[in-house]
N, CA and C of each residue as an Amber inpcrd file, in Angstrom:
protein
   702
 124.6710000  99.9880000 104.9110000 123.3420000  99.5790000 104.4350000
 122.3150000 100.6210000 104.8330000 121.3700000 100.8760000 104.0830000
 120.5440000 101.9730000 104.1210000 119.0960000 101.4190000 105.2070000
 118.3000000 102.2020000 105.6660000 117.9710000 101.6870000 106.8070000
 116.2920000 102.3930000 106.3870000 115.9340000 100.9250000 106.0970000
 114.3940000 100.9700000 105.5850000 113.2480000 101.3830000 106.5790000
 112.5810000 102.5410000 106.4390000 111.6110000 102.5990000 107.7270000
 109.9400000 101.7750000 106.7750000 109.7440000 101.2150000 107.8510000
 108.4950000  99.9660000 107.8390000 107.5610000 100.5850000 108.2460000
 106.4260000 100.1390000 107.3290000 105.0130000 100.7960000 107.4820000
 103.8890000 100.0850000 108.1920000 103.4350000  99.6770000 109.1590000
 102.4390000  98.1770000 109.1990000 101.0090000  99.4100000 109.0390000
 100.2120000  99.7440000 107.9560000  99.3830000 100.0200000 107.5750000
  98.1160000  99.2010000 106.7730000  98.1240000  98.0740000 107.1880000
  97.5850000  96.8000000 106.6890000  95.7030000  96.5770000 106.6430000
  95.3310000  96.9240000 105.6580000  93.9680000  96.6210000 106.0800000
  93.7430000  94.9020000 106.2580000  92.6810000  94.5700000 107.2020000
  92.4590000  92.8790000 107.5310000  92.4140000  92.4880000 106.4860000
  91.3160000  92.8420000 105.6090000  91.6350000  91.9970000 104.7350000
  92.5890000  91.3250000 103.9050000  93.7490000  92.3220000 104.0060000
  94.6630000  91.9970000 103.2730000  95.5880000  90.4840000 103.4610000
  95.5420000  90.6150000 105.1270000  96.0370000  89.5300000 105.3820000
  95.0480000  88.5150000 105.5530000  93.9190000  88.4650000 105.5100000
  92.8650000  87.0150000 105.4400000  93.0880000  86.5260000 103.8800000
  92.8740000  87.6320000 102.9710000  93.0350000  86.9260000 101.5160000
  94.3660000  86.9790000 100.4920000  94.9260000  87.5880000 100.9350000
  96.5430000  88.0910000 100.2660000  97.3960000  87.4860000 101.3390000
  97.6220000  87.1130000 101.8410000  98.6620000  87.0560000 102.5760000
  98.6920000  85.4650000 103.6200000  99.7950000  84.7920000 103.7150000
  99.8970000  84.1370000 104.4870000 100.7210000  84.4020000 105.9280000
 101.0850000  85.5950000 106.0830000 101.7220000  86.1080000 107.3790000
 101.0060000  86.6140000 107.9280000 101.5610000  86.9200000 109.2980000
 100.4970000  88.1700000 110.3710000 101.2060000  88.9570000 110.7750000
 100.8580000  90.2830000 111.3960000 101.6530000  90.7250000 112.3990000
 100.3690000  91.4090000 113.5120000 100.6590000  92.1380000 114.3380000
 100.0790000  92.5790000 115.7060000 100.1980000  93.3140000 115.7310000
 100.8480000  94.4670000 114.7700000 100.7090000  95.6540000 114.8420000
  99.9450000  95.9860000 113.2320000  98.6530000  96.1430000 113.5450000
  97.9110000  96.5070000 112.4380000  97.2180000  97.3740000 112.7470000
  97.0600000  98.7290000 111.5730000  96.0980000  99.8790000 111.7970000
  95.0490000  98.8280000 110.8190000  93.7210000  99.5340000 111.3410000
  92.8710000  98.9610000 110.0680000  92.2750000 100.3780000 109.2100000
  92.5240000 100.0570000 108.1440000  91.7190000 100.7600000 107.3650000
  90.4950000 100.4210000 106.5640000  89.9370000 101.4070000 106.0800000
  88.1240000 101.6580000 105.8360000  88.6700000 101.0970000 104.2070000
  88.0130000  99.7750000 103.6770000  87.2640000  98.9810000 102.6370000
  87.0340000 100.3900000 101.9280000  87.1290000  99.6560000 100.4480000
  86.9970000 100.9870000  99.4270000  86.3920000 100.1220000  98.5060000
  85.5830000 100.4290000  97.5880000  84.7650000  99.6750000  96.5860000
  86.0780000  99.3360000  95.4700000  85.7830000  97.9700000  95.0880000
  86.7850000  97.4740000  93.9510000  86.2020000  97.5310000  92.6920000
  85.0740000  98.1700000  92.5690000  84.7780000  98.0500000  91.1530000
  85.5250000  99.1190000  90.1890000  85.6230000  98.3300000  89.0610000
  86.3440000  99.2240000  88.0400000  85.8270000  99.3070000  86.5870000
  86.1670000 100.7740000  86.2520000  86.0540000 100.9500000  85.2030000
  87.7140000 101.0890000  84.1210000  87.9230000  99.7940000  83.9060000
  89.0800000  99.3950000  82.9130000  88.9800000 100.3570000  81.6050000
  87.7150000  99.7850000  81.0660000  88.0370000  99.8780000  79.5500000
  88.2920000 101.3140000  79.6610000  87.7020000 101.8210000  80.2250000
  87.8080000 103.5670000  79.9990000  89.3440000 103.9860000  80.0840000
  89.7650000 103.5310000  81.1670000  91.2810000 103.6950000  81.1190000
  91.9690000 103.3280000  79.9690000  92.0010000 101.9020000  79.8930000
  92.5550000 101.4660000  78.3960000  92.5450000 102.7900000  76.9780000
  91.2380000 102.5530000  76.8950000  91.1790000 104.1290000  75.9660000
  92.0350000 105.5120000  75.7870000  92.0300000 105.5940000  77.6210000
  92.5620000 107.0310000  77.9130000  93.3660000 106.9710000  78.3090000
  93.5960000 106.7540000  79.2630000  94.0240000 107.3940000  80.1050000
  95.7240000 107.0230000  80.3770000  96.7350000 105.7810000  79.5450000
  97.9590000 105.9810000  79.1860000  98.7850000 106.4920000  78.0030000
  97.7170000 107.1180000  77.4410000  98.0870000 107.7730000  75.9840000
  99.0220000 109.3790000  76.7100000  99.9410000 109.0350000  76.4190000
 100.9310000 110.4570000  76.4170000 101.9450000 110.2110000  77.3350000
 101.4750000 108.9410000  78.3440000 102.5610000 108.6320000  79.5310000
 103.5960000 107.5610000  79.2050000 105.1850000 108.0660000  79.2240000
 105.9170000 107.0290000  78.9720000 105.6290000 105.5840000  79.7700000
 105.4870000 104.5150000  78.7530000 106.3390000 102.8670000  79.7110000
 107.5990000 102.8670000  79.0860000 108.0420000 101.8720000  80.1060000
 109.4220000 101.0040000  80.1200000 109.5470000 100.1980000  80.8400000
 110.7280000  99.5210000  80.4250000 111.3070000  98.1910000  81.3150000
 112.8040000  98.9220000  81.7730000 112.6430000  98.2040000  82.8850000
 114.0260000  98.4380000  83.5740000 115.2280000  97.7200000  82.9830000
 116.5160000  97.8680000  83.7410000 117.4530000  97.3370000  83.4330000
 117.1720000  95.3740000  83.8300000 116.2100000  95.3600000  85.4080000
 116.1470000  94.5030000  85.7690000 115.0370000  93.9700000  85.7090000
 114.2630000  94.3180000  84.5070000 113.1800000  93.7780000  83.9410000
 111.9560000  93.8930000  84.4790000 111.4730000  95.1310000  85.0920000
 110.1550000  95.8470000  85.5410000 110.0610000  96.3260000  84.8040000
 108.3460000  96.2830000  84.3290000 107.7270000  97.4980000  83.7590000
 107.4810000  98.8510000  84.6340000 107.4460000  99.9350000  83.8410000
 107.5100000 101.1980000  84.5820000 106.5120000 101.9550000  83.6770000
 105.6760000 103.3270000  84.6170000 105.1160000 104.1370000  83.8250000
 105.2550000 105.6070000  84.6500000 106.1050000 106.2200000  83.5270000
 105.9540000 107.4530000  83.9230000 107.7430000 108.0680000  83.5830000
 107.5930000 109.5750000  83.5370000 108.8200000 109.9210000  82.8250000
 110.2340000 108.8950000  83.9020000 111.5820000 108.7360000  82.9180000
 112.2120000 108.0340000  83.5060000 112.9810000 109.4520000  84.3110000
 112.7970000 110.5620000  83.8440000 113.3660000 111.3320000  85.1640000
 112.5110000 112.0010000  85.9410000 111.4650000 111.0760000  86.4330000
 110.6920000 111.7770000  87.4930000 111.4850000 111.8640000  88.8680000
 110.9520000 112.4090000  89.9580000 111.5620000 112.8560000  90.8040000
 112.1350000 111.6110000  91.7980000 110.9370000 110.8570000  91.9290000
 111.3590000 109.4260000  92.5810000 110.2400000 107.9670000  92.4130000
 110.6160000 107.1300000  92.9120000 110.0410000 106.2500000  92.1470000
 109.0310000 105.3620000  93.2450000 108.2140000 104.8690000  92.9580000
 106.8780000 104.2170000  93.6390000 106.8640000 102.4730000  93.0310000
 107.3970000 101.3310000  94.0560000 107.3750000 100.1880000  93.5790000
 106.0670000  99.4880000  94.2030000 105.2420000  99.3060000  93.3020000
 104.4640000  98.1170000  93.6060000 104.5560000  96.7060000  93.7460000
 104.9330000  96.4650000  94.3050000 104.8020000  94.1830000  94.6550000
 103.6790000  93.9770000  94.6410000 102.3760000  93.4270000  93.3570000
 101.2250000  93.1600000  93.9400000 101.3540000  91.4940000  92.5830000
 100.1920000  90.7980000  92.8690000  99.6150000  89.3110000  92.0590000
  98.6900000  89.6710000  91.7220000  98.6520000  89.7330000  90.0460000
  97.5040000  89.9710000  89.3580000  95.9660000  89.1270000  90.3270000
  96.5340000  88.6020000  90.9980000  95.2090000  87.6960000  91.5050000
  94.9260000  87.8090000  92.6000000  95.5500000  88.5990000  93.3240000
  95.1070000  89.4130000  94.5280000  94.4510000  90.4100000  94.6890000
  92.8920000  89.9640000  95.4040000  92.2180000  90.7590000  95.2420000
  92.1730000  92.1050000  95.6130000  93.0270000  92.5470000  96.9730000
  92.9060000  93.7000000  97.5020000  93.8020000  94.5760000  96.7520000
  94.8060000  93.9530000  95.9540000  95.6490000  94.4200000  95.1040000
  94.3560000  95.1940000  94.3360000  93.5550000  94.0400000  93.6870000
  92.0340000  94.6920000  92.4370000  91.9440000  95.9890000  93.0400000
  91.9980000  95.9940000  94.8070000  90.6030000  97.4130000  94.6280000
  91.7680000  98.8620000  94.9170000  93.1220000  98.3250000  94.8550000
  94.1980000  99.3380000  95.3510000  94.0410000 100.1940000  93.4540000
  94.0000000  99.2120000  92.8340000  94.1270000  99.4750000  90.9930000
  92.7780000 100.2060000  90.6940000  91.8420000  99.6950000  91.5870000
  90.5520000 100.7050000  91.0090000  90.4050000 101.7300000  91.8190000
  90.7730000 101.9590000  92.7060000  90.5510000 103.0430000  93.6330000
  91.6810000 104.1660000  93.8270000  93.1080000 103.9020000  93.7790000
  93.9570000 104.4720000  94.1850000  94.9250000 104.9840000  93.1840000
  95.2140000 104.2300000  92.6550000  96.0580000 104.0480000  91.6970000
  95.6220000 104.8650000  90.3530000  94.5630000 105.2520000  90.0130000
  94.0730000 106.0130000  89.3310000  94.4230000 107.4620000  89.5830000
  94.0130000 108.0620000  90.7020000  94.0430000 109.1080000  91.3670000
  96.0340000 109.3970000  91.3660000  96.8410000 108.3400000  91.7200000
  98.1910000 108.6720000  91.6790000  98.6150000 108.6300000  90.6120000
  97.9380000 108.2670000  89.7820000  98.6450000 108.4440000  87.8800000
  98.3120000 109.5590000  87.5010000  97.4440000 110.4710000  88.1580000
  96.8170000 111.3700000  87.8550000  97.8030000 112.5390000  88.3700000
  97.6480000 113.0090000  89.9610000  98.0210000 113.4790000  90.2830000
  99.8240000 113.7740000  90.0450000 100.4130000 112.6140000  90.2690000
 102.0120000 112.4130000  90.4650000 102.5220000 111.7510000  89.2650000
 102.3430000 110.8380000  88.7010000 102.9860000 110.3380000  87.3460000
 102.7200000 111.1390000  85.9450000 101.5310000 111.5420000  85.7320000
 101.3540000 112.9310000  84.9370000 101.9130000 114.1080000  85.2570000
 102.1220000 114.3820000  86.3530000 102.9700000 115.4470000  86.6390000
 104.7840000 115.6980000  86.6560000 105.0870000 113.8590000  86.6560000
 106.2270000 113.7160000  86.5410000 107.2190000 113.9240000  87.4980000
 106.2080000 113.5560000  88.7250000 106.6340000 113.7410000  90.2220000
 107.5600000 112.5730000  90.5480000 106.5450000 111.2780000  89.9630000
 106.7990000 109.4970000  90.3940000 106.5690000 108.8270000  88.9350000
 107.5790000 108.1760000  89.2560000 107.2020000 106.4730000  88.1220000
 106.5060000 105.5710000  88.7740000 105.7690000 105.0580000  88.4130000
 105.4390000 103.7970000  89.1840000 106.0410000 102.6320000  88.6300000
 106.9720000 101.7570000  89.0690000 107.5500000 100.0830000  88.5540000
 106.2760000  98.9190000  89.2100000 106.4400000  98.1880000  88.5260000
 105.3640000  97.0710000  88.6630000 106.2390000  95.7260000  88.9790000
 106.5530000  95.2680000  90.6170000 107.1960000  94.3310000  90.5450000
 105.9270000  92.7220000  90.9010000 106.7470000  91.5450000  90.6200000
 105.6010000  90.7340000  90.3410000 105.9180000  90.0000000  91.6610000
 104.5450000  89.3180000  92.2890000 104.6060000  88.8810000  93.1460000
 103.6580000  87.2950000  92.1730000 104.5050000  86.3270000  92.6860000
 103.4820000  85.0210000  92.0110000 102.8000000  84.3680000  92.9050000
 101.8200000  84.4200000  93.8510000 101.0130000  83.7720000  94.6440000
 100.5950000  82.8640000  94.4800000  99.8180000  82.3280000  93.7510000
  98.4380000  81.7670000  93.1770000  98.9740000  80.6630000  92.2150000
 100.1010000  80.1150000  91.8400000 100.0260000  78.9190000  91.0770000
 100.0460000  79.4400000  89.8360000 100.1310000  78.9420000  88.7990000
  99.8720000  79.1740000  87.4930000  98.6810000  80.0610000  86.8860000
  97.7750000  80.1500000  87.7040000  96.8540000  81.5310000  87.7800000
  98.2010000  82.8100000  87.5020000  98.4990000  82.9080000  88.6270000
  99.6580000  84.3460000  88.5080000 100.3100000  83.9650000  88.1370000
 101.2090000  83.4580000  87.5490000 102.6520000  82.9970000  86.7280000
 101.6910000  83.4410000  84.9480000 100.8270000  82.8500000  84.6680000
 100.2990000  82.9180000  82.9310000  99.7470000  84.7350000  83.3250000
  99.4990000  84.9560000  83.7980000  98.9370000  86.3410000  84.5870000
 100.0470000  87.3200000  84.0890000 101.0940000  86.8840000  84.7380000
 102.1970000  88.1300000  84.7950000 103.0690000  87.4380000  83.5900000
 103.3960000  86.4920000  82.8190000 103.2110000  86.6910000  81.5990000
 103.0500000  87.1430000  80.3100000 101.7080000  87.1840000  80.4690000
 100.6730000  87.9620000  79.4390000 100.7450000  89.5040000  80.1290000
 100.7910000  89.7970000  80.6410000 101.4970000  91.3900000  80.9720000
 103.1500000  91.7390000  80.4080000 103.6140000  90.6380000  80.7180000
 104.9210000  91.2180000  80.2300000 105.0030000  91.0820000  78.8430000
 104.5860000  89.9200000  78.1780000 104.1010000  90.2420000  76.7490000
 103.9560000  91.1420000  76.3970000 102.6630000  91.9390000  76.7980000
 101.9540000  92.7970000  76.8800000 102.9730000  93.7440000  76.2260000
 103.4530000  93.6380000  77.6770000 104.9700000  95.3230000  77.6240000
 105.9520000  95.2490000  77.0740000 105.9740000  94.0170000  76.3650000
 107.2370000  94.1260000  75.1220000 106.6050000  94.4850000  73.8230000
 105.5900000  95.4030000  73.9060000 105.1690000  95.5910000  72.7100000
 104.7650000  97.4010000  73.3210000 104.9020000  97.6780000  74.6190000
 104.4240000  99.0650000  74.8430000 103.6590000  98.7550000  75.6190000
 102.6430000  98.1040000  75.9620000 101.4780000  97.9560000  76.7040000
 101.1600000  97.5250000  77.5660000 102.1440000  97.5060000  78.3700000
 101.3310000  96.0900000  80.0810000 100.7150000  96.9510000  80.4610000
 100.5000000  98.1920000  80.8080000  99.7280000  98.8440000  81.7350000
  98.3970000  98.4260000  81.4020000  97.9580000  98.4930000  80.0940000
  97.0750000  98.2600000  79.5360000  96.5090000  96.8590000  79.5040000
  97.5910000  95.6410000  79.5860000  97.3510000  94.3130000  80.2740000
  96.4830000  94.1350000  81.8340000  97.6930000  95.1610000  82.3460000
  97.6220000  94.9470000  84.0040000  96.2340000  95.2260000  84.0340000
  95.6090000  96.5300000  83.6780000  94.2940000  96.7150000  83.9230000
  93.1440000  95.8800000  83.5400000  93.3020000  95.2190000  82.5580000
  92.9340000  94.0860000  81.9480000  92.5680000  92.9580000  82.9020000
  93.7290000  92.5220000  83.3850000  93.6450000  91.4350000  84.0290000
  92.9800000  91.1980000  85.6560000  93.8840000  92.6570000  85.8090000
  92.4170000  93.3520000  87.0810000  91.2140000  92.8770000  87.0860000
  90.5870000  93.7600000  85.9910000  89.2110000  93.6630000  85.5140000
  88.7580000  92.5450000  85.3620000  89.3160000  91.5720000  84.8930000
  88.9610000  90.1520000  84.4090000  89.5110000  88.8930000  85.3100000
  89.9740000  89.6040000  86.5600000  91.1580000  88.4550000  87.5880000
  89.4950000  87.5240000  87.7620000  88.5020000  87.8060000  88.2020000
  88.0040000  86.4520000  88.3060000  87.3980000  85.3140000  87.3400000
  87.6690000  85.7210000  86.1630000  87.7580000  84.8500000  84.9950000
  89.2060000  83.6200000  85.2100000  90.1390000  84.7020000  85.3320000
  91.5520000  83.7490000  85.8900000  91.3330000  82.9780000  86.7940000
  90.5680000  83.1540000  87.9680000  90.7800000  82.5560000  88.8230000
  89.9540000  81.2430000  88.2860000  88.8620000  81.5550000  87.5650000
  87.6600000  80.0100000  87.6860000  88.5980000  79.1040000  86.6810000
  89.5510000  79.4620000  86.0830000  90.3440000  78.7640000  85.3270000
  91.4260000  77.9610000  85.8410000  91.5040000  78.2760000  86.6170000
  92.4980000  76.9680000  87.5660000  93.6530000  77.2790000  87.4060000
  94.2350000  76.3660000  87.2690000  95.5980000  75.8280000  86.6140000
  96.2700000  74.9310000  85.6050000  95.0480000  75.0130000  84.5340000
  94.9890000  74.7220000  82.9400000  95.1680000  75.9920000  82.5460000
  97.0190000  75.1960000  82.0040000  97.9390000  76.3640000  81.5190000
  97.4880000  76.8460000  80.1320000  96.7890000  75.1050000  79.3630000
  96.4130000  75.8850000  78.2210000  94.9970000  76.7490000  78.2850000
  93.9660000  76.3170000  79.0860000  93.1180000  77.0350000  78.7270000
  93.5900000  78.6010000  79.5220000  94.4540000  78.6060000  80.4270000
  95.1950000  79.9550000  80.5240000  95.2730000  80.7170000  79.7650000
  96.7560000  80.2070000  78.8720000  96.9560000  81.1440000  77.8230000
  95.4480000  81.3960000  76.4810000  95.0580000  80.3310000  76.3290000
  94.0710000  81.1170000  75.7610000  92.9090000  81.9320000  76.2020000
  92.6110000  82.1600000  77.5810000  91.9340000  83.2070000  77.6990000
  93.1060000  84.8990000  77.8110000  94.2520000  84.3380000  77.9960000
  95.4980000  85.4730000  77.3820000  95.0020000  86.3360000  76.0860000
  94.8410000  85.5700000  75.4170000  94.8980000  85.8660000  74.1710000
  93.4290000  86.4650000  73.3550000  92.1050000  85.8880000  74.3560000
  90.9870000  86.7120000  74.4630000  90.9910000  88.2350000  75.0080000
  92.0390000  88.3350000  75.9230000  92.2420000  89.5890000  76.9380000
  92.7720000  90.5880000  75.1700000  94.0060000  90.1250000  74.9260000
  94.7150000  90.7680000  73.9890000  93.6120000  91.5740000  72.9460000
  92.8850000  91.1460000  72.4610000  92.0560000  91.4650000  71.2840000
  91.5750000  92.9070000  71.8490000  91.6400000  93.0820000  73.3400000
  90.4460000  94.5070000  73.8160000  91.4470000  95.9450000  73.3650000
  93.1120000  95.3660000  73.4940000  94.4820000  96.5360000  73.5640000
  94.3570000  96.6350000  71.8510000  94.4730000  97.8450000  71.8850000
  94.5200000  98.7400000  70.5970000  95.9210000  98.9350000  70.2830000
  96.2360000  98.4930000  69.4370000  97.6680000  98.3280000  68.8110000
  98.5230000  97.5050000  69.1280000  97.9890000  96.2990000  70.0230000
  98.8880000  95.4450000  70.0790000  98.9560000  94.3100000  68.2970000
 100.1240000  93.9450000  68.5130000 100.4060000  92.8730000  67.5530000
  99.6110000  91.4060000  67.8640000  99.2120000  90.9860000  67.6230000
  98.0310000  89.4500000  68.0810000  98.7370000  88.2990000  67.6070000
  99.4650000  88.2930000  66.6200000 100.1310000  87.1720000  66.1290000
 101.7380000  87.6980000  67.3800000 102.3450000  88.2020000  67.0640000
 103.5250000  88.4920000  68.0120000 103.1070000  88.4550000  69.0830000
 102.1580000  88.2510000  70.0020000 101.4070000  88.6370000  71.6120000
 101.6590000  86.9130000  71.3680000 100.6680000  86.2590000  71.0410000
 100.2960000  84.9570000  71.2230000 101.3260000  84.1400000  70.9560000
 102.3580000  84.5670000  70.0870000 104.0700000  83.8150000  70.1320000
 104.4900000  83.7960000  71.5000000 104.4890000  85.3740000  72.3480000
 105.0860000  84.7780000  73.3590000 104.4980000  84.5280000  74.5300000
 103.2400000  84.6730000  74.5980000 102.2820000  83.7480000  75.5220000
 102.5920000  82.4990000  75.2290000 102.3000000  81.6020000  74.0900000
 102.5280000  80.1180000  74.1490000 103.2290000  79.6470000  73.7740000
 105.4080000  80.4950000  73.4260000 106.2910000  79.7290000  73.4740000
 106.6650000  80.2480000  75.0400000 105.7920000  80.8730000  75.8260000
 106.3800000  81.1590000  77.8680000 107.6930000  81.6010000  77.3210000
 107.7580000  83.0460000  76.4020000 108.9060000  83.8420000  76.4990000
 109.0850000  84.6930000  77.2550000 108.4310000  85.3820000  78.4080000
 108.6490000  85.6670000  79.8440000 108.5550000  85.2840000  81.0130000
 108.3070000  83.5070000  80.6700000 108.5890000  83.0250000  81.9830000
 109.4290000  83.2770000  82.9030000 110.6790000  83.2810000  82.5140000
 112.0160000  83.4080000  83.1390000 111.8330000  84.0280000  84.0810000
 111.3500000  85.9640000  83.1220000 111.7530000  86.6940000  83.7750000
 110.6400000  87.1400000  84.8210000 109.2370000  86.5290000  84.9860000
 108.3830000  87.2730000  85.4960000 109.0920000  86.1950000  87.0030000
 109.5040000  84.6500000  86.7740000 109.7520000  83.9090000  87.7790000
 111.2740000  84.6480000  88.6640000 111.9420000  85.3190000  87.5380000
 112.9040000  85.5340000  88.5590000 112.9250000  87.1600000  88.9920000
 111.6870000  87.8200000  88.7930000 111.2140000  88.9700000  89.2910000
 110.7160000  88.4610000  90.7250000 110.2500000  87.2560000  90.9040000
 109.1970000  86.7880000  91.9980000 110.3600000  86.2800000  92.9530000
 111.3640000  85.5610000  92.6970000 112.6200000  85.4210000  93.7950000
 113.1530000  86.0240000  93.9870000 112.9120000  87.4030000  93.6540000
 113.9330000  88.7370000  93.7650000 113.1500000  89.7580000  95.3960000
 111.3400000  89.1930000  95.0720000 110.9370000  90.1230000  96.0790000
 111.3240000  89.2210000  97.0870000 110.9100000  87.8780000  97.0920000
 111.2610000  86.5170000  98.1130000 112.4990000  87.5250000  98.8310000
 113.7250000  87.4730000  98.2830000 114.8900000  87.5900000  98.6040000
 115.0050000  89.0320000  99.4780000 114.0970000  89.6430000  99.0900000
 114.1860000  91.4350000  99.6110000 113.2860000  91.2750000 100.8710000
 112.6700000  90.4600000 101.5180000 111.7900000  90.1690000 102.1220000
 110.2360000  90.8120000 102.1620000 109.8380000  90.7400000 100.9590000
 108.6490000  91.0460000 100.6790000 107.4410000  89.9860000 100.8060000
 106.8210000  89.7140000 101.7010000 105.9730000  88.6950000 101.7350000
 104.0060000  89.0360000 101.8450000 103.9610000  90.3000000 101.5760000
 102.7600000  90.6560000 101.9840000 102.0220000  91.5280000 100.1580000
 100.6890000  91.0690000 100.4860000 100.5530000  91.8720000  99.1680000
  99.1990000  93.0770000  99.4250000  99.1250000  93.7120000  98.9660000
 100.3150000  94.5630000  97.8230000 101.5050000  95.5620000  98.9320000
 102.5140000  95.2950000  98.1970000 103.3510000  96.0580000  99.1370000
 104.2110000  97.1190000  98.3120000 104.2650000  98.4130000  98.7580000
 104.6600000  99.4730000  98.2700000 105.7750000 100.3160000  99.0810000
 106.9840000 100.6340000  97.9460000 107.8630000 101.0040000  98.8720000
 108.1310000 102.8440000  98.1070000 108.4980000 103.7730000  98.3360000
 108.5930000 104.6640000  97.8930000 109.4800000 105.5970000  98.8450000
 110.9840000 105.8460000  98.4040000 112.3180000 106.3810000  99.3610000
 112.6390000 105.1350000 100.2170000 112.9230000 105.3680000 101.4560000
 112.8400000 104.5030000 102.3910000 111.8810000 104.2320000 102.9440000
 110.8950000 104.4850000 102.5040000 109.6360000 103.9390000 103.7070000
 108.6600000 102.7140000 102.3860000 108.6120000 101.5250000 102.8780000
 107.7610000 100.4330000 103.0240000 106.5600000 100.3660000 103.4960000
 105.4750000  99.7680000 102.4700000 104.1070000 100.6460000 103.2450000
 103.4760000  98.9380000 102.7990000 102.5870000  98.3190000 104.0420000
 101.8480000  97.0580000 103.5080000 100.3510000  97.1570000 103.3940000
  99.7700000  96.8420000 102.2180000  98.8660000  96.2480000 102.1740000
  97.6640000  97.5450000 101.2180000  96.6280000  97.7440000 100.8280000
  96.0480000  98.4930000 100.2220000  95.3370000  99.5080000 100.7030000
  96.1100000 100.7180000  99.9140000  96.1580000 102.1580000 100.8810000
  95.2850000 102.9110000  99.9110000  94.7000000 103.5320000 100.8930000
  93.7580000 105.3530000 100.2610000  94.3050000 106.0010000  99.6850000
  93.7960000 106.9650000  98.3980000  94.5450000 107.9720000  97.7720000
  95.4940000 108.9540000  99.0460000  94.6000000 109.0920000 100.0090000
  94.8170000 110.0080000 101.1310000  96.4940000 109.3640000 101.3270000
  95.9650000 108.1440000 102.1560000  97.2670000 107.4480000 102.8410000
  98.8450000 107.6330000 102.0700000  97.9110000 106.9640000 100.6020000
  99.5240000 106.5710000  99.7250000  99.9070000 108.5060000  99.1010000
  99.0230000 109.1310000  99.2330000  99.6520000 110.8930000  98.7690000
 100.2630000 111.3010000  99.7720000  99.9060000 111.2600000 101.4750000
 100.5510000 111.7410000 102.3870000 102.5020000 111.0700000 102.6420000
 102.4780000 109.7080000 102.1070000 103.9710000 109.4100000 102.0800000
 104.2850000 110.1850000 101.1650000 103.7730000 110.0910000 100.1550000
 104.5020000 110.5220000  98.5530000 105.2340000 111.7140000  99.0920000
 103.7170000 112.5950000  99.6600000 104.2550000 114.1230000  99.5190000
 105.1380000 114.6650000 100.6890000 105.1070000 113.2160000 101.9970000
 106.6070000 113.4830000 102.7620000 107.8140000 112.9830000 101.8180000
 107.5760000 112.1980000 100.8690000 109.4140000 111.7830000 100.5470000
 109.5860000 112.7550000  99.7830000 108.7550000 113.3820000  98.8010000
 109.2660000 114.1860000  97.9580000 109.6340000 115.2440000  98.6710000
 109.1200000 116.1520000  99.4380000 109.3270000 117.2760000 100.4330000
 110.7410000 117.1270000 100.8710000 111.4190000 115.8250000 101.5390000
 112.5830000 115.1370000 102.0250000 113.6720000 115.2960000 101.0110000
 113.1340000 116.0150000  99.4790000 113.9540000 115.5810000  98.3830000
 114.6130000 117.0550000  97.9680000 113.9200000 118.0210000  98.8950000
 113.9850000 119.1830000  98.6020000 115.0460000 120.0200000  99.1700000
């Protein structure tokens, strides 16, 4: 068995609002503004970069023979997850997935009740048509609309289907089939017992080679692993 090195890089917040565990060994890191600019991305900024789905049903972005791969575990409805997507995550699509360094996979974490279950969903929808990235950012942008919505599945899916109208080239009649016949329920639920099972309990959690990193990291932080595993690859 291969022998995972563990990161406890955890900002507080992560564990006051993401998380129901603790631990005692926490660095803290410096709060980064969560505001985002979505639509702009939507527009731009995945035009030229491969998606896909895995064998085991992750979405992925970025060439499938990049050098190595970057897994995210985050809940569309976790907020510190929001400011990892507006702050960080930009900068590493930039730098490393355009370059064809890293893929990034998107594994689902379901926290939140039927909030995140219709959430990750309507993303995978999304990406059976080409587009979750373009969901994910979406839902980012709009997670506190989700949230004032409870757990009225229908008025869920239909604010799903408000989200859909912003993605440029999605299908709207094929999107809204499988939002409200829950044709990725299955798989977004048995993406979510898969992290259970790997012992993933913290969000957002990122693993990249052997090293496991918790909670929402700086361009700085999450480039300095990158650019030790890749170096390691050499």
């Amino acid at each position: 068995m291969k022998t995972r090195v563990v990161v406890f890089i955890v900002l507080v917040l992560a564990l006051s609002a993401c998380s129901n565990s603790s631990n005692s060994s926490v660095s803290v890191a410096t709060p980064h503004s969560v505001e985002l600019s979505v639509q702009l991305r939507i527009i731009g900024e995945y035009k030229g970069i491969p998606q896909g789905l895995t064998s085991d049903g992750h979405y992925s972005l970025g060439s499938a023979d990049a050098q190595s791969v970057l897994y995210d575990y985050s809940d569309f409805l976790c907020s510190t997850c929001r400011g990892y997507v507006a702050n960080t995550e930009p900068q590493l699509i930039e730098k490393y997935v355009k370059a064809g360094k890293i893929r990034i996979e998107f594994r689902d974490i379901l926290d939140f009740g039927e909030g995140s279950l219709r959430a990750s969903e309507a993303a995978a929808c999304a990406g059976d048509q080409g587009k979750f990235w373009q969901m994910h950012d979406l839902l980012y942008e709009r997670q506190a609309d989700v949230s004032r919505t409870g757990s009225d599945g229908t008025a869920l899916a239909a604010l799903m289907l408000q989200f859909s109208v912003q993605i440029e080239g999605l299908d709207q009649a094929r999107f809204a089939t499988c939002v409200n016949e829950r044709q990725m329920m299955q798989q977004v639920q048995a993406n979510d017992a898969k992290r259970r099972d790997e012992g993933v309990t913290l969000r957002p959690t990122f693993e990249i080679g052997e090293l496991r990193i918790f909670g929402p990291q700086s361009f700085e932080q999450m480039s300095k692993a990158i650019d030790q595993m890749l170096a390691s690859l050499q």
